[in-house]
C-alpha positions in Angstrom: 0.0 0.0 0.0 1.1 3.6 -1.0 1.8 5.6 1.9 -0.6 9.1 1.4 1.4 12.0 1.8 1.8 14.5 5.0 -0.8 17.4 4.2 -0.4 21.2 5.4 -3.2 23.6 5.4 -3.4 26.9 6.3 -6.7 28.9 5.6 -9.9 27.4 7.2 -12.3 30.4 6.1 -15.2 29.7 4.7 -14.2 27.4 1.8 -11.1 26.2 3.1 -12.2 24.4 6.4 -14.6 22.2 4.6 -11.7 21.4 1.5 -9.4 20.3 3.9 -12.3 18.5 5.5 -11.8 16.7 2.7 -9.2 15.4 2.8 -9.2 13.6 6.3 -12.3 12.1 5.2 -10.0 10.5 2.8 -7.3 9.6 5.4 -4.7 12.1 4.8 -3.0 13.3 7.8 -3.5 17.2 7.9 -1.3 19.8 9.6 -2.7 23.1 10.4 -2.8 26.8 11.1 -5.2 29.9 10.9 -5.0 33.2 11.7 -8.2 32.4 14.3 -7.3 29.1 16.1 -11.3 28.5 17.0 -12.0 28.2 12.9 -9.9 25.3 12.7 -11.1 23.6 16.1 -13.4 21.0 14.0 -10.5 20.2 11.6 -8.8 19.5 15.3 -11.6 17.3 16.3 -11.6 15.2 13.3 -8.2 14.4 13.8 -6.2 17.4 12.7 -2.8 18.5 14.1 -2.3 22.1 15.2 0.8 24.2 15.1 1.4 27.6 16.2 2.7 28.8 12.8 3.3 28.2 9.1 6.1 27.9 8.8 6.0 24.8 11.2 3.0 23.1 9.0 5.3 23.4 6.4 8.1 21.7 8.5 5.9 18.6 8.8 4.2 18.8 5.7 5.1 17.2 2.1 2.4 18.8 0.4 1.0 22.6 1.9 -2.2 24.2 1.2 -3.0 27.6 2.0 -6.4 29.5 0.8 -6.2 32.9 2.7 -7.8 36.4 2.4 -5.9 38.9 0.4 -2.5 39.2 -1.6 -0.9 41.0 1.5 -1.9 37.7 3.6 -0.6 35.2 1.1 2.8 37.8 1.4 3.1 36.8 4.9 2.1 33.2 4.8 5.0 32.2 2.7 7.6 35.3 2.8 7.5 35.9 6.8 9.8 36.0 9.4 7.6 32.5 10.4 6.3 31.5 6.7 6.0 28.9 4.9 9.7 29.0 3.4 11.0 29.5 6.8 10.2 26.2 7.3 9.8 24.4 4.1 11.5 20.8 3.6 13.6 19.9 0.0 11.0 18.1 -2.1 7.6 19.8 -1.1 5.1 21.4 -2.9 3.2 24.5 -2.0 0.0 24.9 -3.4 -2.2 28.6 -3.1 -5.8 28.7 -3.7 -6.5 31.6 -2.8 -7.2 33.8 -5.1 -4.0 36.5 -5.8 -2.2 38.4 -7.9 -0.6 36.2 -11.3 2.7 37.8 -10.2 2.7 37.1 -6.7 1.8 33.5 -7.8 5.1 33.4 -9.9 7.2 35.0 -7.0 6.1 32.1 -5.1 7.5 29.7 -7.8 10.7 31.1 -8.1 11.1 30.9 -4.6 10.1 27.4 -3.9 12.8 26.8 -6.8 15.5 28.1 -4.5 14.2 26.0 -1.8 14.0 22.8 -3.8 10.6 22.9 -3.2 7.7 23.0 -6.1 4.8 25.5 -6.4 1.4 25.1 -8.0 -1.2 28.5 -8.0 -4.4 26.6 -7.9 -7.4 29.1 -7.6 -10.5 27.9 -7.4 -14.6 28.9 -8.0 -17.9 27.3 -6.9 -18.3 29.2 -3.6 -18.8 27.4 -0.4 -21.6 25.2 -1.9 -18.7 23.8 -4.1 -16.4 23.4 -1.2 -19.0 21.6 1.1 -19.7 19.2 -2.1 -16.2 19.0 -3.3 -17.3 20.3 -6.7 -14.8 23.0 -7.3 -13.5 24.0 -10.4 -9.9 24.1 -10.1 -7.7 26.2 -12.4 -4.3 25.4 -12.3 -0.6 26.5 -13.2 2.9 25.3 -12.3 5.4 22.8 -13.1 3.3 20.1 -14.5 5.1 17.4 -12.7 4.2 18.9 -9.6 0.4 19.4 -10.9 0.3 15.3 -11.3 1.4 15.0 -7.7 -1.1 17.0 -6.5 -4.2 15.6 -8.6 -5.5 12.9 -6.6 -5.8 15.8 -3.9 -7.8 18.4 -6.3 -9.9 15.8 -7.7 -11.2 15.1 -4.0 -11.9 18.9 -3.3 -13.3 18.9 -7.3 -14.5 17.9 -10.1 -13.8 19.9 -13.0 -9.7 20.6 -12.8 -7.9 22.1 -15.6 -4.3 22.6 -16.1 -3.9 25.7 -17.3 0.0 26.1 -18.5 3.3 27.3 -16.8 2.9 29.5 -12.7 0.6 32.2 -12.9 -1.6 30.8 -15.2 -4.1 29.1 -12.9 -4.7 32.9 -11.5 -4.8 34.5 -14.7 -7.7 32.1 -15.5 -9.4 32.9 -12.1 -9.1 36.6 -13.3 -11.3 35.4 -16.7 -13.9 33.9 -14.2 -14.3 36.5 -11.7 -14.7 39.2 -14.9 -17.4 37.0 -16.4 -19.2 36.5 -12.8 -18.7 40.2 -12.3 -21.3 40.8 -15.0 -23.2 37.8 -14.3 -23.9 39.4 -11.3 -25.4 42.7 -12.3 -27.9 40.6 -15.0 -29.3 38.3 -12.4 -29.7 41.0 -9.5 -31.4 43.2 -12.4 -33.4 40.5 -13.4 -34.7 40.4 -10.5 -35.2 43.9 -9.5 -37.2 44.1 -12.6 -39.6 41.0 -12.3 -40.2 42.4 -8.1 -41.3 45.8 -9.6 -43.0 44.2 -12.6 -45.2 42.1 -10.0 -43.9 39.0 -11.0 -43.6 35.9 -8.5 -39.8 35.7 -8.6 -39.7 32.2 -8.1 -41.9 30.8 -11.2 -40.2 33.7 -13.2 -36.7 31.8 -12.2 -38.2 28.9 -13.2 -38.9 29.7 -16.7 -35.7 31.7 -17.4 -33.8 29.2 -16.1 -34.4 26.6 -18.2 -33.2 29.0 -21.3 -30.3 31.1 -22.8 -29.8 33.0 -19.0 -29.2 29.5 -17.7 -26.0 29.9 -15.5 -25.0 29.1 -12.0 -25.4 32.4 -10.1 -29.1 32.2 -11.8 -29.1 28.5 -10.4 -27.7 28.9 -6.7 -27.5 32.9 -6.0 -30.9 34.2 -7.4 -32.8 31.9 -5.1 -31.1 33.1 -1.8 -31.4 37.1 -2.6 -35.3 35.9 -3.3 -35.3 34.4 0.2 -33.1 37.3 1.7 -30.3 35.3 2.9 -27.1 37.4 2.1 -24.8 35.3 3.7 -21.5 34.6 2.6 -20.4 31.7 0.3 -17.9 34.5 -1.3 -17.5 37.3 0.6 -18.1 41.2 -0.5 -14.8 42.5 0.0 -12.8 39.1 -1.5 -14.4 40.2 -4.8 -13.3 43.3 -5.0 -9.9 42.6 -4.2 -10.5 40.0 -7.2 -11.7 42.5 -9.3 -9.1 45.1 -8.2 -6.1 43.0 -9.2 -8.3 41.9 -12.7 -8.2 45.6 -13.2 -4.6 46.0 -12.7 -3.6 43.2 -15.0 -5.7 44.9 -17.6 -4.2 48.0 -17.1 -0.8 46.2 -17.4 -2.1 45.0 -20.9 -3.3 48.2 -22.1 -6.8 46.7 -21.9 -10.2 48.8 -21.3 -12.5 46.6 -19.6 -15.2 49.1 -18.9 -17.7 46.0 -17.5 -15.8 45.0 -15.1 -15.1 48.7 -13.9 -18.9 48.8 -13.7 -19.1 46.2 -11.4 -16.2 47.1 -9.4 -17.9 50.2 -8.2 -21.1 48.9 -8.0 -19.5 46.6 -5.4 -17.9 49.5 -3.6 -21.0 51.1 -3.0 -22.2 47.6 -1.4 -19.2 48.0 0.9 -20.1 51.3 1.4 -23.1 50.4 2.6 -21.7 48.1 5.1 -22.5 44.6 3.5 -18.6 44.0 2.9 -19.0 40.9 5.1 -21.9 39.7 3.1 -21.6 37.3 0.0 -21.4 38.4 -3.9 -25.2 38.4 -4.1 -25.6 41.3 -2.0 -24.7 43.4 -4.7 -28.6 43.4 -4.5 -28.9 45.7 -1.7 -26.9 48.0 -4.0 -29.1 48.2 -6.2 -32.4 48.6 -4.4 -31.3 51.2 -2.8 -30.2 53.3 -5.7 -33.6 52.2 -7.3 -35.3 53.3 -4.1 -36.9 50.2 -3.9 -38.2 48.8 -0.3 
């Protein structure tokens, strides 16, 4: 029998605890850390090993998972003074989910080179509906020899995993799906703003549209909670705009005018604004009702 490999994960937000839920289920030994010890207490209690820092996960860890908040967080995961590469074995493999900056990805890359360590940018999309069912999509770049390694590990936390070329790539392609949910967004929550004032019931309306050309998964699984009210979080508010923001910035790199997503991305700041950064993507929503005035 093939001995399963030593697993590190740091990030057990909202996705991330039930991903690496995962993989206990399916007998890996899991070392981990989080910024806020009690989010990781079930991962403890199914069998999970704490440590104090990352850069000791990484110490007892062949392969290391993180899926973390923002660029700046991902920064001090792996580059500080108690990182990930502060602690890092020859032969590992770190592997970020979250979702970052392409550059930042390849940074990573180059430094697990120097540490004789492999890297693998892994971002991934489905919310925490796809987490809890481990039906990700997975969008992947690196070193493909380290991809294989990995695999068997994506294809328990999902189901449709593409490799998407050399590091940086897998977060290039997230920046291709954020953009197209970005506008996904705005159609469904206007869809809907419109069929409420048009004195529609929203949920036979949903039916019928559904089932046509505006079939798409925020219509599926996001339309019914804002019909239902419940804003809460499967992607947070303020995570997609720091998605956006770094989409935006890569465009700007590439002398591209994506005045969609620019759209969105202040529409989304006015839902912060408003205090709903906590919320998930759907709340957009409130947004929009109140510029509409509508109760």
């Amino acid at each position: 029998m093939i001995k399963k490999q030593n697993i590190g994960w740091i990030g057990t937000g909202v996705m991330g605890v039930s991903m690496a839920g995962h993989l206990i289920v399916n007998g890996y030994n899991l070392s981990v850390y989080n910024r806020t010890r009690s989010k990781a207490d079930s991962l403890v209690e199914a069998g999970a090993t704490w440590y104090d820092t990352p850069g000791e996960v990484a110490a007892n860890s062949d392969i290391i998972f993180t899926i973390v908040g923002f660029p700046n967080d991902v920064e001090q995961v792996y580059f500080g003074a108690d990182g990930i590469f502060s602690g890092i074995k020859d032969g590992s493999i770190v592997v970020d989910m979250t979702t970052t900056a392409p550059s930042l990805a390849v940074k990573i890359d180059d430094e697990a080179k120097k540490k004789n360590a492999g890297a693998v940018d892994a971002p991934v999309s489905g919310g925490d509906v796809g987490a809890k069912n481990g039906t990700l999509s997975i969008m992947v770049g690196g070193d493909k020899e380290h991809v294989d390694t990995v695999m068997p590990l994506f294809e328990i936390m999902g189901k449709n995993i593409v490799y998407e070329g050399k590091a940086g790539s897998g977060q290039h392609t997230k920046m291709c799906n954020q953009i197209t949910i970005a506008g996904t967004m705005i159609g469904v929550c206007e869809s809907l703003l419109y069929g409420y004032k048009a004195g529609l019931d929203l949920n036979i309306m949903l039916e019928a549209i559904s089932g046509g050309a505006a079939g798409c998964w925020t219509l599926n699984n996001l339309a019914p909670r804002i019909v239902n009210r419940n804003f809460d979080p499967g992607f947070y508010v303020e995570h997609f705009i720091k998605d956006m923001e770094i989409a935006l910035a890569e465009a700007r790199r590439m002398n591209l005018c994506l005045p969609g997503l620019a759209l969105a991305h202040q529409l989304y700041k006015a839902v912060e604004a408003q205090g709903h950064g906590r919320k998930g993507t759907h709340a957009l929503m409130l947004a929009l009702e109140h510029i509409s005035n509508v109760q």
